[in-house]
C-alpha positions in Angstrom: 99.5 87.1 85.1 100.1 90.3 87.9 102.6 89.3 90.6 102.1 90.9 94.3 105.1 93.0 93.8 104.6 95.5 90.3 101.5 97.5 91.2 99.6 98.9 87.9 96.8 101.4 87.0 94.9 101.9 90.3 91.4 101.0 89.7 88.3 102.2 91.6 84.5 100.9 91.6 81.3 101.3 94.3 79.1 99.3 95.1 75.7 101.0 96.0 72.7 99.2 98.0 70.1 101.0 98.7 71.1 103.9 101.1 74.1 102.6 101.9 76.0 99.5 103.4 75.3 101.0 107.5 71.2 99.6 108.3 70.9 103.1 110.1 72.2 105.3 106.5 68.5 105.5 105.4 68.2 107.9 108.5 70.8 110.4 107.4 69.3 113.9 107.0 70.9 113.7 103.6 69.3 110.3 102.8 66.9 109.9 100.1 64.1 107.0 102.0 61.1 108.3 100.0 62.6 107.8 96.8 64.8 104.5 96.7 62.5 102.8 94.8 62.4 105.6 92.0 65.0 105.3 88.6 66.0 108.8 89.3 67.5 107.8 92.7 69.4 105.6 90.8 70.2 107.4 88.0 71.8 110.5 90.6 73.5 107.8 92.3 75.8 106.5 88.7 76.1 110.2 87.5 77.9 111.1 90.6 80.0 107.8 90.2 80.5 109.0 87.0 81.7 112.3 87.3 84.5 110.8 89.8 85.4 108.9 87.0 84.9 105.4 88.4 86.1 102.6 86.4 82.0 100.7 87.2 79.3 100.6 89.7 77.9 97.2 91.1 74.3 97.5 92.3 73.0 95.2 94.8 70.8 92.4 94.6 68.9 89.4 95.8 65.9 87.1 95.7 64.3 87.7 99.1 64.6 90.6 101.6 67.4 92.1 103.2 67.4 90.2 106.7 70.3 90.9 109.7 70.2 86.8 109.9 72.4 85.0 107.2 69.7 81.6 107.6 66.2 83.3 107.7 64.0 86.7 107.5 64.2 88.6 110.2 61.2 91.2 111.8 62.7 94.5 111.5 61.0 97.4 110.6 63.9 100.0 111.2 65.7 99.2 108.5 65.3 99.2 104.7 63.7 96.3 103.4 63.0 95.9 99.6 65.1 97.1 96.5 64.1 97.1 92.8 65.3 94.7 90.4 69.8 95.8 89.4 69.6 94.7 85.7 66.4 96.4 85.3 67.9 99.6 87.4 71.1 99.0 85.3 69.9 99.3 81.5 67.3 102.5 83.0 70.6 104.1 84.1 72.4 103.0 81.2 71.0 105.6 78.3 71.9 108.4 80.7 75.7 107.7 81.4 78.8 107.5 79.0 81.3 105.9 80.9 81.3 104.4 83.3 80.7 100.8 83.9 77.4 99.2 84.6 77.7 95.5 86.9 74.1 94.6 88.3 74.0 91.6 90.6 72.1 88.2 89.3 71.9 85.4 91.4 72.3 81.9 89.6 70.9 79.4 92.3 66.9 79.6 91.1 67.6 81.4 87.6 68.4 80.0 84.2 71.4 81.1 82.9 70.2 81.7 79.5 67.8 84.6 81.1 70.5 86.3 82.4 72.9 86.1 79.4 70.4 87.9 77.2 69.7 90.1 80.0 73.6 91.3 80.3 74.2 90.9 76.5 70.7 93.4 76.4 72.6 95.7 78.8 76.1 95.2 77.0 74.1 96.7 73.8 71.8 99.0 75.4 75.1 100.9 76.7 77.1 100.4 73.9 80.1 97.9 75.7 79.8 99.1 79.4 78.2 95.9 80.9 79.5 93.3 83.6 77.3 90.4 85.8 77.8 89.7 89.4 77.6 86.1 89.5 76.0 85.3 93.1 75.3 82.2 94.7 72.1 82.6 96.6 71.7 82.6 100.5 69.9 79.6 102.6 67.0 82.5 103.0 66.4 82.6 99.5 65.1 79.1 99.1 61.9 78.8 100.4 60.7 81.2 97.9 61.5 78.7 95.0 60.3 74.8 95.3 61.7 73.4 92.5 64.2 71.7 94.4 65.1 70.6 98.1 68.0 72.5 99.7 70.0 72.1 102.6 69.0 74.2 105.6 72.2 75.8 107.7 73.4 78.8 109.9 77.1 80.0 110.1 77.8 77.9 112.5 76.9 75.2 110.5 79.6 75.8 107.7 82.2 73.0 108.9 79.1 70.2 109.0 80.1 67.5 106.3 76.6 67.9 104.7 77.0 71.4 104.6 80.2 71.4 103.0 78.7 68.8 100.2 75.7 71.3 99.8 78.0 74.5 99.4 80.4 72.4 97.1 77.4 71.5 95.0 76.1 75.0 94.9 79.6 76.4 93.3 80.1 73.9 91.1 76.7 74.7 89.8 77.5 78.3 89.6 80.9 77.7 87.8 78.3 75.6 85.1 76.0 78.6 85.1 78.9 80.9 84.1 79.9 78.4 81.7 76.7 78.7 79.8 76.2 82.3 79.7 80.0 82.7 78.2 79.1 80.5 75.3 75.9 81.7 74.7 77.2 85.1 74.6 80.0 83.3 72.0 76.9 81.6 70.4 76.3 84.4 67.7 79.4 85.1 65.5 80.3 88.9 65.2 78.8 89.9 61.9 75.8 87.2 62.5 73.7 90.1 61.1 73.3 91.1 57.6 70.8 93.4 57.9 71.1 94.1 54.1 67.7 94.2 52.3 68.7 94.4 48.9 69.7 90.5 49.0 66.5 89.8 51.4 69.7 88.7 54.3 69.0 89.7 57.6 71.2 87.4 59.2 74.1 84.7 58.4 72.8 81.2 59.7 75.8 79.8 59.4 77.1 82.4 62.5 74.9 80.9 65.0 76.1 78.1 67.1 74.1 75.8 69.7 76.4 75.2 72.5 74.8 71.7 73.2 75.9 72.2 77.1 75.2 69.1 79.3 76.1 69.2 83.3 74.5 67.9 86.5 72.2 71.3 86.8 71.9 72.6 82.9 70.9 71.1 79.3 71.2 73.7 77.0 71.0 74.2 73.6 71.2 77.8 72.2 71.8 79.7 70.7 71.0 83.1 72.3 68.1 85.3 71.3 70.3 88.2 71.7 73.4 89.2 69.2 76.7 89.0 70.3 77.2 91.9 72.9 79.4 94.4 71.9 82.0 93.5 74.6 82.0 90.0 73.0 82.1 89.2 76.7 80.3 91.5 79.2 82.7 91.5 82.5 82.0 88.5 85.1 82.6 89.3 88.6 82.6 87.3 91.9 82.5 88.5 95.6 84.9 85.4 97.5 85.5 85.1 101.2 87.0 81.8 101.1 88.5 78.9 99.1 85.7 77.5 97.2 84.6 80.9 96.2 88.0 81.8 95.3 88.2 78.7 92.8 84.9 80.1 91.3 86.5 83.4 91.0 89.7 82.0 89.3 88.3 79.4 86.9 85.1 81.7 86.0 85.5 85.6 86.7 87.5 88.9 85.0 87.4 90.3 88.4 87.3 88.8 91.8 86.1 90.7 94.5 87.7 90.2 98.3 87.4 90.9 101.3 91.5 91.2 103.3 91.3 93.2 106.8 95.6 94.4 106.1 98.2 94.1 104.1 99.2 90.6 105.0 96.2 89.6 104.5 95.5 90.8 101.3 99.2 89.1 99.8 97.8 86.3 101.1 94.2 86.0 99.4 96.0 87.1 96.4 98.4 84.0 96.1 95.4 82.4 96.8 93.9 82.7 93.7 96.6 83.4 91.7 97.8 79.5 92.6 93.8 78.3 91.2 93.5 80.8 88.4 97.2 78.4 87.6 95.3 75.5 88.3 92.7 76.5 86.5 94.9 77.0 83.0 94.4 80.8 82.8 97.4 82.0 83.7 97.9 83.6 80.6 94.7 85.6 81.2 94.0 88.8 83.4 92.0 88.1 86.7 91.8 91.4 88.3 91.2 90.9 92.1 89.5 93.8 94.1 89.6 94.6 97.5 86.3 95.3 99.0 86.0 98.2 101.8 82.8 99.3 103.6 84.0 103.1 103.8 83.0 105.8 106.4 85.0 109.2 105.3 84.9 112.7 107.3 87.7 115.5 107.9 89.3 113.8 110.6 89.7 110.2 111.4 88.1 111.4 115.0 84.9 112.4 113.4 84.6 109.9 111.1 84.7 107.3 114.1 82.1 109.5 115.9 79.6 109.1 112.7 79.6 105.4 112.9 79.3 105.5 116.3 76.3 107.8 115.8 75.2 105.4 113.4 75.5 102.2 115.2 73.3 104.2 118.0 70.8 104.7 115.9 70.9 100.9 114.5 70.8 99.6 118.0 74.2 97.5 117.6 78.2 97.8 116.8 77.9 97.8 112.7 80.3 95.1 111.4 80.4 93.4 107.3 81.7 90.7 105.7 84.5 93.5 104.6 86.8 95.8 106.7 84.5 99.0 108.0 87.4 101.9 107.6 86.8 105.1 109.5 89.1 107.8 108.3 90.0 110.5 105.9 90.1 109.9 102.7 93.9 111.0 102.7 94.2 107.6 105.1 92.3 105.9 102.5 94.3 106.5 99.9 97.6 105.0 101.8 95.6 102.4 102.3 94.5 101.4 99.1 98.2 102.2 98.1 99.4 99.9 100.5 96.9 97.0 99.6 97.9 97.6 96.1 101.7 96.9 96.7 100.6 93.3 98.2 98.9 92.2 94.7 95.7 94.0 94.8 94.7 95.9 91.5 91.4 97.5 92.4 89.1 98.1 94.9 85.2 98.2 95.4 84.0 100.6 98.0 81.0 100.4 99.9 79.8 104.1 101.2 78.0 103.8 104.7 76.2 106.4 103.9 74.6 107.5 100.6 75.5 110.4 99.7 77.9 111.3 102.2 80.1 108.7 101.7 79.5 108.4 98.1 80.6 112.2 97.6 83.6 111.4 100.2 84.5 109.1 97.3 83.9 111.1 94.5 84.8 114.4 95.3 87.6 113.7 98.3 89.2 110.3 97.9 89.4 110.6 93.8 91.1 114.0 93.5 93.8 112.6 96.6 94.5 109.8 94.0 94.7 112.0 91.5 97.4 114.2 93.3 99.6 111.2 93.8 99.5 110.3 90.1 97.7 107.4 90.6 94.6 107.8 89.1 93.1 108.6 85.7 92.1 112.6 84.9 89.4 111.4 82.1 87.9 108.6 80.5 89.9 106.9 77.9 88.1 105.5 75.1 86.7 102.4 74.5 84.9 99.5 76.6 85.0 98.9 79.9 86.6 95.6 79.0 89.4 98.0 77.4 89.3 100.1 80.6 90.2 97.1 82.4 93.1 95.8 80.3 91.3 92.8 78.8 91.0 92.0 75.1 87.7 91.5 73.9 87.8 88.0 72.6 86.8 86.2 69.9 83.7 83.8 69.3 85.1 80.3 70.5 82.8 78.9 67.7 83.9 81.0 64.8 86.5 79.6 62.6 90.0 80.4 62.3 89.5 82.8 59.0 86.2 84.0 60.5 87.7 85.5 63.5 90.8 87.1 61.5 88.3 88.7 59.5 
């Protein structure tokens, strides 16, 4: 397990929503409006990751509109509202890119997990080992659309209320079950399951599919899978965390944890945070890579950079402010800062341009070569998955025998 003091390979993702994290970047001259719902929009968006050389790209998603209120839709109609589906935007982009690594977001409150562990093990094949899963936990907005079940109603302010608490608790512990399944179900097929050989009439070894027999509060599931065993073995498992119980998620479920510090201090902190529940948890022998999340607004001086948002929050109507820290700078100042987070235990960071493309170029064209410079940041693409990319083994089937998985 990483300690907070020996700082490794830098590593650098985005995170693209729509036209970008600001509500007012859809009205950029540069912006794209017209064509946010079209794969090539998409597809422009990962090969410009790409040629920066980012390790992956998370794409956004959710299961009702994008609403400036955390508890209910809002009536806006100055800001984007809609976005096409990420793993379906994810395994369109994924036949045009390489590289780099593809993470669409999949909520697990009012899906089935074994829908979206054929749909990441689909991706995982589809671009031959490049696949991850943002695991999300649903908002209070998103329930009305789904009445299978009754769930608690609450606001921010509501977050301390006992109830609440219960509810939220309930709604991770859920998640962590959810996680649970799709990682054996991905195990569920052995590697080498498929014969394929015609001559004997074999297409597949039986005796390398497994059920899982899960039983918990939320799930029964059987298996196996539909899908064979993704070439990853495991696609990546990612979690955004603001807070404890997120955290826990994070540590007990994840590869990568994504977080949200506002300075160093704070970022050491977080850090031991999860490090002391990924112990807790029994995986300290394992890599949990924890990311630093940054909404990002770059220009050629930290003066004009600060006069774009403030151009931007004009055109919103309001003082723009995230869940993450909203840096104005250059990316020169970027770059010490990342450096500097990365002393207090960080090993990556997810950045969130403001503004797509400006900020996404910033990223790509700016920040990356400054990294670069300081010798802290890959020239090319090394070979191999993005589980390799990242460090992590791929790991074997937990259902296949001892000689099977020497083999």
């Amino acid at each position: 397990m990483s300690t907070p003091h020996t700082p490794g390979p830098l590593h650098l993702a985005v995170a693209l929503d729509g036209a970008g994290w600001h509500p007012a970047a859809w009205r950029e001259p540069e912006a794209r409006p017209g064509e946010l719902f079209t794969a090539r929009y998409w597809s422009d968006l990962v090969a410009e990751a790409e040629a920066g050389l980012l390790d992956f790209v998370t794409i956004e998603d959710a299961l009702a509109l994008q609403s400036s209120r955390f508890d209910a839709d809002d009536t806006r109609t100055d800001q984007v509202r809609g976005r096409l589906d990420a793993v379906l935007i994810a395994s369109r982009v994924a036949p045009l890119t390489r590289h780099i690594g593809l993470i669409p977001t999949a909520t697990v409150t009012h899906t089935e997990p074994f829908h979206v562990s054929k749909a990441i093990a689909t991706l995982d094949h589809i671009s031959l080992g490049r696949a991850g899963w943002r695991a999300r936990v649903s908002r209070p907005v998103e329930n009305a659309h789904f009445g299978r079940r009754e769930q608690v109603p609450f606001t921010v302010e509501d977050l301390d209320r006992p109830d609440v608490v219960a509810a939220v608790g309930e709604s991770f512990a859920e998640a962590q079950d959810f996680v649970e399944v799709v990682r054996r179900l991905w195990d569920s097929w052995e590697d080498g399951a498929e014969i394929r050989d015609a001559a004997t009439d074999r297409f597949i070894d039986r005796d390398k599919l497994h059920y899982i027999d899960f039983v918990g509060p939320g799930f029964k599931v059987r298996g196996p899978s539909i899908v064979p065993r993704p070439p990853q073995g495991q696609p990546l498992v990612t979690v955004l965390a603001h807070a404890t119980v997120p955290y826990r998620l994070g540590a007990r479920t994840a590869d990568v944890v994504y977080v949200t510090p506002r300075d160093h201090d704070d970022a050491r902190a977080i850090v031991t945070e999860i490090r002391a529940e990924q112990l807790a948890a029994g995986r300290e022998s394992e890599t949990v890579h924890v990311f630093g999340d940054l909404v990002v607004l770059l220009a050629e001086s930290t003066a004009a950079a600060r006069d774009r948002k403030a151009r931007l929050d004009e055109l919103d109507g309001a003082e723009y402010a995230a869940d993450a820290l909203v840096f104005t700078g250059t990316a020169a100042d970027l770059a010490d800062t990342l450096q500097d987070w990365q002393r207090a235990g960080l090993t990556g960071f997810r950045l969130r341009p403001a503004a797509v493309p400006h900020d996404l170029h910033a990223i790509t064209r700016e920040l990356v070569p400054e990294l670069q410079r300081r010798g802290v940041f890959r020239t090319g693409y090394p070979a191999g998955s993005l589980r390799t990319r990242l460090g992590l083994p791929r790991p074997d089937s937990r259902y296949a025998t001892p000689a099977a998985a020497a083999s």
